[in-house]
SEBADO-826645 format. One record per residue: residue in three letters; x, y, z of N, C-alpha, C, O in turn. Coordinates in steps of 0.1 Angstrom, whole numbers, padded with zeros to 4 digits, always signed. Example, Ala and Ser with C-alpha at 12.3 -4.5 7.8 and 13.67 -1.06 7.14 Angstrom:
BEGIN
ALA+0132-0057+0078+0123-0045+0078+0132-0033+0078+0142-0033+0085/SER+0128-0022+0071+0137-0011+0071+0129+0000+0079+0134+0011+0080/
***
This chain:
BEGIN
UNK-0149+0050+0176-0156+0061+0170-0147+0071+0165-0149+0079+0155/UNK-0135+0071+0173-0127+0086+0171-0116+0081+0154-0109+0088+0147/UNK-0119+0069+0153-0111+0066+0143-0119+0063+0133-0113+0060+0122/UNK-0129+0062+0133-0136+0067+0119-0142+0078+0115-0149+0081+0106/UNK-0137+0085+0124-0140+0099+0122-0127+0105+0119-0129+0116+0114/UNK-0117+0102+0120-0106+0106+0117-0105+0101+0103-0097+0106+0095/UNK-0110+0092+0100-0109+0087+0084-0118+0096+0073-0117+0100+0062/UNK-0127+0096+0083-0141+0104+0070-0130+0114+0070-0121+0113+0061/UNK-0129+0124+0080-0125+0139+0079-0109+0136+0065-0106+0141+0054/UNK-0104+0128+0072-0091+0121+0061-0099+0122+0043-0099+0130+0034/UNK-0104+0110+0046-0114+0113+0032-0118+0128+0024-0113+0134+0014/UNK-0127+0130+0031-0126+0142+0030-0116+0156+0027-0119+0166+0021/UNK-0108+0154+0030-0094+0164+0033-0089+0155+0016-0089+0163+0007/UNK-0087+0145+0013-0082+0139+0003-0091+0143-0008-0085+0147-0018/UNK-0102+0143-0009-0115+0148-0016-0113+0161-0023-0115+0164-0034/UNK-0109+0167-0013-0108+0185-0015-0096+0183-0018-0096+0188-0029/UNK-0086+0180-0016-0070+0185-0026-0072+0179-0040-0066+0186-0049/UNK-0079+0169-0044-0081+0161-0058-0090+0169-0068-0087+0171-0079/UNK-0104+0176-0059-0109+0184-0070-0103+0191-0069-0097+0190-0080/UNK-0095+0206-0059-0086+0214-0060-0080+0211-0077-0082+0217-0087/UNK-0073+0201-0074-0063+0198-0084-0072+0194-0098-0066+0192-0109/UNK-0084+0193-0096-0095+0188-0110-0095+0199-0115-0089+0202-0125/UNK-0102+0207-0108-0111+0225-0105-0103+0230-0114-0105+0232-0126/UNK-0082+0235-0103-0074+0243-0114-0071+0241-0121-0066+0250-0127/UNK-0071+0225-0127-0062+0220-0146-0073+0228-0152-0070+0238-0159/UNK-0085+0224-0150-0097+0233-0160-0098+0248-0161-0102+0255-0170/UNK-0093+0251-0151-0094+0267-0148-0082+0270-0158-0083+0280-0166/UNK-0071+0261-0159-0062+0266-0161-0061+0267-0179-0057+0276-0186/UNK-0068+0254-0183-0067+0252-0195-0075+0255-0201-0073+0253-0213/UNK-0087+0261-0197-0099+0269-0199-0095+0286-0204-0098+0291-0215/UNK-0088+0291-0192-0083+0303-0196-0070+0307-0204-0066+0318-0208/UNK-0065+0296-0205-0050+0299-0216-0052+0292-0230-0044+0292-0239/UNK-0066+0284-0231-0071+0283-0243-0057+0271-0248-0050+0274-0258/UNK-0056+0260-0241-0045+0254-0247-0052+0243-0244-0057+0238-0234/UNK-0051+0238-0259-0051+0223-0261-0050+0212-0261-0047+0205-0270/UNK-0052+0210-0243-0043+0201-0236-0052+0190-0230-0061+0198-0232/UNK-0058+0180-0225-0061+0172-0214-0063+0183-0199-0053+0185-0191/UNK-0078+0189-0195-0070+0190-0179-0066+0179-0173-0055+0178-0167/UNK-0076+0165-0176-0071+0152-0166-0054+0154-0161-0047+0154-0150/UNK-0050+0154-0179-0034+0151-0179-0029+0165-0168-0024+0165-0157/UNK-0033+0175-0176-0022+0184-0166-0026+0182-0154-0017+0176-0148/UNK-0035+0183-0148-0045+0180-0133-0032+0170-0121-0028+0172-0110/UNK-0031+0158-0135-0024+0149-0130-0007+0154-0127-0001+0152-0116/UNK-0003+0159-0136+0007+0162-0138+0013+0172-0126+0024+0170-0120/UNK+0002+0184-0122+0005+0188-0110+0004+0184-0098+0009+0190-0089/UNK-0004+0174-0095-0005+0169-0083+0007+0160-0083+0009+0158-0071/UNK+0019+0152-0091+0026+0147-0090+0039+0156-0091+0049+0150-0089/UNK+0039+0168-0093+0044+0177-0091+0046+0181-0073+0057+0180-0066/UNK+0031+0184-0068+0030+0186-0056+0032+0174-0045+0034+0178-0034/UNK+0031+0162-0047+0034+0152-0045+0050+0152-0041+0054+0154-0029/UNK+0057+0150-0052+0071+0149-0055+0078+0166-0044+0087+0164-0036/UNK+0074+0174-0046+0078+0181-0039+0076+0186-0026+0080+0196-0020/UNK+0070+0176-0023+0067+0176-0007+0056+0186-0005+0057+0188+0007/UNK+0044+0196-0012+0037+0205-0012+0024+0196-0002+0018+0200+0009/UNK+0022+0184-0007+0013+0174-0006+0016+0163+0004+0023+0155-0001/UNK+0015+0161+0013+0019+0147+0020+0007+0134+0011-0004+0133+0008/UNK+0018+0126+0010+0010+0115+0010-0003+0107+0019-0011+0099+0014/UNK-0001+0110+0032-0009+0109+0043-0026+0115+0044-0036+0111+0049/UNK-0023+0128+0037-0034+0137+0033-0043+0132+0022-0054+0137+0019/UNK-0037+0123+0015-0047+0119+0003-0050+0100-0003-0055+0095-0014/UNK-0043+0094+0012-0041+0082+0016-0052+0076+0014-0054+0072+0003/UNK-0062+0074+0023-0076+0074+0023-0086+0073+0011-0091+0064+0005/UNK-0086+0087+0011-0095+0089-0004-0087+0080-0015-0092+0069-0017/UNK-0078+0083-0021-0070+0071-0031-0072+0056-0029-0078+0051-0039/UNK-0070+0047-0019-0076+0037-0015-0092+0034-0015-0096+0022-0016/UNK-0103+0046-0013-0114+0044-0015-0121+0042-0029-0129+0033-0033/UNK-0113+0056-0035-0117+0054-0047-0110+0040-0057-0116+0038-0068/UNK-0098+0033-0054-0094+0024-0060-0101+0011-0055-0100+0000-0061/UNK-0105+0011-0047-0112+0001-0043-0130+0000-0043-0136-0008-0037/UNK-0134+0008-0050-0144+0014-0057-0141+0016-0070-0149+0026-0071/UNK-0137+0015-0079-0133+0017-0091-0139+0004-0099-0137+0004-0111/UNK-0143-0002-0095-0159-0009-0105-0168-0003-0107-0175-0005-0117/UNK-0170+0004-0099-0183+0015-0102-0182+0022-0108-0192+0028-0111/UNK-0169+0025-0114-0169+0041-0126-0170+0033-0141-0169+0038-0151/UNK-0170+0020-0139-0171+0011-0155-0186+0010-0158-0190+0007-0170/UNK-0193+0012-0149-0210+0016-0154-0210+0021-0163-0213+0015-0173/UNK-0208+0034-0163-0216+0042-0171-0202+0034-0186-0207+0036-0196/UNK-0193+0030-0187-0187+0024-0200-0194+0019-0206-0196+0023-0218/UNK-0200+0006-0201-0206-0004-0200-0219+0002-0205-0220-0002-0217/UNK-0230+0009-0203-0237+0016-0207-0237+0019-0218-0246+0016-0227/UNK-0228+0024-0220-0221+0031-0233-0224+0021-0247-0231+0023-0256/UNK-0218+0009-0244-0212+0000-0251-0224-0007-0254-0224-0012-0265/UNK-0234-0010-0246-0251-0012-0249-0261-0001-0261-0268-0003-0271/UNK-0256+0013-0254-0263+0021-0264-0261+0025-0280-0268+0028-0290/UNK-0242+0023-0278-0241+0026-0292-0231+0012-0299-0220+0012-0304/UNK-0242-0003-0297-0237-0016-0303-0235-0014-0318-0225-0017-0325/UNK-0248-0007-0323-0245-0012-0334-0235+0002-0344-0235+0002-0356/UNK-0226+0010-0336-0216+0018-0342-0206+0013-0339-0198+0013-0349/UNK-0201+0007-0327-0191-0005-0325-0194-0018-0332-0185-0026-0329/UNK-0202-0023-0339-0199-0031-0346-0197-0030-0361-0194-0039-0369/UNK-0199-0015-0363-0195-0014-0379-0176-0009-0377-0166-0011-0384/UNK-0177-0004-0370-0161+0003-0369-0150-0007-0357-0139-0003-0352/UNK-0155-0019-0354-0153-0031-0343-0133-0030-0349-0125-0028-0340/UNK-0126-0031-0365-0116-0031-0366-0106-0020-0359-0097-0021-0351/UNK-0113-0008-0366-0108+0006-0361-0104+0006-0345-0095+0009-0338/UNK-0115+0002-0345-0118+0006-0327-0104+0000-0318-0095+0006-0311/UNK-0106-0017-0321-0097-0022-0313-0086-0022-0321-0080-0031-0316/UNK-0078-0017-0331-0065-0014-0335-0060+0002-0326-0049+0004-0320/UNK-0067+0009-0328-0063+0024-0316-0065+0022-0301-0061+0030-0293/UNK-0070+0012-0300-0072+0008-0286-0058+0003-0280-0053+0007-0270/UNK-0051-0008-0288-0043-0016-0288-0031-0006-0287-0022-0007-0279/UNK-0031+0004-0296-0019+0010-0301-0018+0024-0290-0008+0031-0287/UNK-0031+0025-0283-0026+0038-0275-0024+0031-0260-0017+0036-0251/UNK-0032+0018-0257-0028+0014-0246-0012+0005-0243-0005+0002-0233/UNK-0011+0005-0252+0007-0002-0258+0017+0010-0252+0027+0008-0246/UNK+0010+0022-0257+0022+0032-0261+0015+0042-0242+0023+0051-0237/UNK+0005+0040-0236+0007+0041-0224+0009+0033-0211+0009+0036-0199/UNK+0012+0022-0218+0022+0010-0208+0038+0014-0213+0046+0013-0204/UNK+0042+0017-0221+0053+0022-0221+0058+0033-0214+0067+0033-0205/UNK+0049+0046-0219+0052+0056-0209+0055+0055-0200+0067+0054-0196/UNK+0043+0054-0191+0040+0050-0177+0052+0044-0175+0058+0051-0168/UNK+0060+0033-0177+0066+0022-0172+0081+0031-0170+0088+0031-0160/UNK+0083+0039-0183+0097+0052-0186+0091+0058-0175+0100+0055-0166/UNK+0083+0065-0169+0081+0075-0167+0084+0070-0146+0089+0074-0136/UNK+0078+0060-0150+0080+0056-0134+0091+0052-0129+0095+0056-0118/UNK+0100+0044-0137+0112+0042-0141+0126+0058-0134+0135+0059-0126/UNK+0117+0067-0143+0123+0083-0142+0124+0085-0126+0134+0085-0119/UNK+0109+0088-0122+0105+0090-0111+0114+0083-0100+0121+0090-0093/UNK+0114+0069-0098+0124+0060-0089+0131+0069-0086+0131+0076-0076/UNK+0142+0068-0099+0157+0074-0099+0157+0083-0095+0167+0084-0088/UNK+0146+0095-0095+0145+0107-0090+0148+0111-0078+0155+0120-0074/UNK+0136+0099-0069+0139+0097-0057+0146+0090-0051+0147+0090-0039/UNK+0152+0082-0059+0169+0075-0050+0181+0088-0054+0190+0089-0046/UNK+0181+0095-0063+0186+0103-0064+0185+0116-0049+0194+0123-0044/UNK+0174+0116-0047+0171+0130-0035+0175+0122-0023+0182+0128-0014/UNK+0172+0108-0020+0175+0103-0008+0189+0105+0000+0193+0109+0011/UNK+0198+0097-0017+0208+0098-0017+0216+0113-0011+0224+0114-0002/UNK+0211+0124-0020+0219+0135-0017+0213+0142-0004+0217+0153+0001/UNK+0202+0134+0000+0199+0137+0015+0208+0130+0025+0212+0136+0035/UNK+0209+0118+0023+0220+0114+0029+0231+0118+0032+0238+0116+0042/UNK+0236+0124+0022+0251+0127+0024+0251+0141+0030+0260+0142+0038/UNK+0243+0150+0029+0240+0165+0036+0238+0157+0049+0246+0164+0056/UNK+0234+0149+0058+0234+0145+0070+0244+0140+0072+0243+0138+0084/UNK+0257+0135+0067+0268+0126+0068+0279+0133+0075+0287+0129+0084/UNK+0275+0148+0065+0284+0160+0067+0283+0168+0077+0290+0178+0078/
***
């Protein structure tokens, strides 16, 4: 019992740092009136807080696994979508999947640079952690 209760509260605790981090992109991008993605920045700082150790990974372990393992269920309401407005996707069916193609292309790239970066980043900190202990 004590270990499923240590998970909900886990859950939970993971829950509350993610909207934190939903809540302030919007706050943020709301009041500086800049025309940005919160998702993106949202994202951007929690990998921020992440990378800097602000965040344990441990604290948001749980909830990430829940919701990726649940992540069929957020293709409903797509799926929906794609029912209600058939017949505007089938007049613009070219358009559609040429921008589809071209931005999911150009965010398998990123991503791939960007994670790429990241590695290095942290073989880089390990590294010069290492050597501060050598000494």
């Amino acid at each position: 019992m004590k270990k499923y209760l240590r998970e909900f509260w886990n859950f939970i605790l993971g829950l509350i740092i993610l909207l934190a981090f939903y809540y302030s992109s919007n706050l943020i991008i709301n009041t500086l009136h800049i025309p940005f993605p919160p998702a993106i920045l949202g994202l951007i700082l929690f990998s921020i807080a992440l990378i800097q150790g602000i965040i344990k990974e441990k604290w948001i372990k749980t909830t990430c696994e829940i919701l990726i393992n649940n992540m069929a269920m957020f293709l409903v309401p797509l799926f929906c979508g794609l029912i209600v407005y058939k017949s505007i996707l089938a007049k613009n069916w070219l358009a559609i999947f040429i921008i589809i193609f071209a931005t999911t292309t150009i965010v398998i790239v990123l991503t791939g640079l960007f994670t790429e970066w990241g590695i290095k980043l942290l073989r880089l900190n390990r590294l010069k952690s290492f050597e501060r202990e050598e000494k």
